[in-house]
C-alpha positions as CSV (number, residue, x, y, z in Angstrom):
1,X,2.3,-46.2,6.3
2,X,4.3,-44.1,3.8
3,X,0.9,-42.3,2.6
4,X,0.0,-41.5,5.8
5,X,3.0,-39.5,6.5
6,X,3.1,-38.2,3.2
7,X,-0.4,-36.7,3.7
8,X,0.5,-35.4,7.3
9,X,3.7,-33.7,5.8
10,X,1.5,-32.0,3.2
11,X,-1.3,-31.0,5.4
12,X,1.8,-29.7,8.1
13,X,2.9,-27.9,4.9
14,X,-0.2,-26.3,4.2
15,X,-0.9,-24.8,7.6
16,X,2.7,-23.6,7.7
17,X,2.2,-21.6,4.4
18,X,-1.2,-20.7,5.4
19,X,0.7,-19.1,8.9
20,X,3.0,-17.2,7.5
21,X,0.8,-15.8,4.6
22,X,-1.3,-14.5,7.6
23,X,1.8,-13.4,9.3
24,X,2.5,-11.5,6.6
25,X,6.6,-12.2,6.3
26,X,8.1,-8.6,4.5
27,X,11.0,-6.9,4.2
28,X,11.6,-4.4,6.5
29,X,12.4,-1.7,3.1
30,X,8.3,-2.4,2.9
31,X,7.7,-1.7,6.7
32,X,9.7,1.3,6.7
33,X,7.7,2.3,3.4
34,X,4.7,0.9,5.2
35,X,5.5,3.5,8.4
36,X,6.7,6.4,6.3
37,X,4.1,6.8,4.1
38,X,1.3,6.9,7.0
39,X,3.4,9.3,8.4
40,X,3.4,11.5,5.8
41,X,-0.8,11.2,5.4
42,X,-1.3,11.8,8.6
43,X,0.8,15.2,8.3
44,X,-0.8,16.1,4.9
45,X,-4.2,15.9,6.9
46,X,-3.1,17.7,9.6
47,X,-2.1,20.5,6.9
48,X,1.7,20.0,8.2
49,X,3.5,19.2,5.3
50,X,6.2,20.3,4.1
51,X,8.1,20.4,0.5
52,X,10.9,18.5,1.5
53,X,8.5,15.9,1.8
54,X,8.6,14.6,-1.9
55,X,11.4,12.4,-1.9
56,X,9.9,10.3,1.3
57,X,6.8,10.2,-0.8
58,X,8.2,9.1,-4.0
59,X,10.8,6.2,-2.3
60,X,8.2,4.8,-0.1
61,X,5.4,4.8,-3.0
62,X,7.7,3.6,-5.4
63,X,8.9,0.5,-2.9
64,X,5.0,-0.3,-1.7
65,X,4.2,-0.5,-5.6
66,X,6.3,-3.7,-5.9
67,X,4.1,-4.8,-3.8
68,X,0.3,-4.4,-5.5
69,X,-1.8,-6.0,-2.9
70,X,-0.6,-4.0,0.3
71,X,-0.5,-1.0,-1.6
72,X,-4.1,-1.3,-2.3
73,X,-4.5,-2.2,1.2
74,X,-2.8,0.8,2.4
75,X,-4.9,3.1,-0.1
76,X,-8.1,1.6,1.5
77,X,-7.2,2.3,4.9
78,X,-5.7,5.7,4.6
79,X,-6.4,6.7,1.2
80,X,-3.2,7.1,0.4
81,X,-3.6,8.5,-3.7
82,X,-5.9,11.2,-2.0
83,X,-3.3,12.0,0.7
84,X,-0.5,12.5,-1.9
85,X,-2.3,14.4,-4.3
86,X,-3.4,16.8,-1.4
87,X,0.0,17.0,-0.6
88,X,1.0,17.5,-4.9
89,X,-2.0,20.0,-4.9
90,X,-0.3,21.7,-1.8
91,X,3.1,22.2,-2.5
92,X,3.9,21.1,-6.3
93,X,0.7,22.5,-8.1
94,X,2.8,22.2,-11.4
95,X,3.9,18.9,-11.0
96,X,2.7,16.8,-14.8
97,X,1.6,13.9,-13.0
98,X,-1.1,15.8,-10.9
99,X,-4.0,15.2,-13.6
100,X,-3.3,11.9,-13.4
101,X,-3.1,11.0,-9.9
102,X,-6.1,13.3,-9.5
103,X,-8.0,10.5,-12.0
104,X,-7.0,7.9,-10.0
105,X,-7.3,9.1,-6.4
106,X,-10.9,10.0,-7.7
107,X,-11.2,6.4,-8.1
108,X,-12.1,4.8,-4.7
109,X,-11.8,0.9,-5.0
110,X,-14.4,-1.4,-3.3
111,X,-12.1,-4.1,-2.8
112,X,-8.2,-5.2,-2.4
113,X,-8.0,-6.3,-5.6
114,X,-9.2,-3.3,-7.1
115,X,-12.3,-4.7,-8.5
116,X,-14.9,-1.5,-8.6
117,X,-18.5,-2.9,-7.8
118,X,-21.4,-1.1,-8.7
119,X,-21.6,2.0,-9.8
């Protein structure tokens, strides 16, 4: 009898973890970051940027980079390292980190994980 509940407890615990990874439980600094940062894509498309945009740009990149996973997600979806060196390109042309980002915004990833498949 005690195995039985001992398996029921772990399968209970399984499909609890397995609900809130798909929930997908973060801190509301991320889903600010989350928010701001599409934002701030969505006005660097819409050639409405401004320069007082950097330090938005550099907080919420800086907070979603704790966070690998979603920041590739996020890249994916809006392509978020083309969006910010649009906006570098824009309005800080001198900035030392442009080659850089350049490289990497160049750089599409096929997957979440950043795995590049074929050529």
């Amino acid at each position: 009898m005690n195995t039985v509940i001992m398996w029921v407890g772990l399968a209970l615990l399984v499909a609890l973890l397995t609900f809130m990874n798909q929930k997908q439980v973060y801190s509301s600094k991320v889903k600010r970051a989350y928010r701001e940062l599409r934002m701030l894509a969505q006005k660097v498309r819409a050639e409405q940027s401004e320069t007082s945009d950097l330090g938005g740009w550099e907080a919420s990149i800086s907070e979603m980079e704790k966070h690998p996973n979603e920041f590739n997600k996020l890249d994916k979806e809006i392509g978020l390292r083309q969006a910010f060196v649009q906006y570098l390109e824009r309005h800080y042309p001198q900035d030392t980190r442009l080659p850089e980002l350049q490289e990497a915004a160049a750089y599409r990833k096929d997957s979440v994980w950043g795995i590049k498949i074929g050529n």
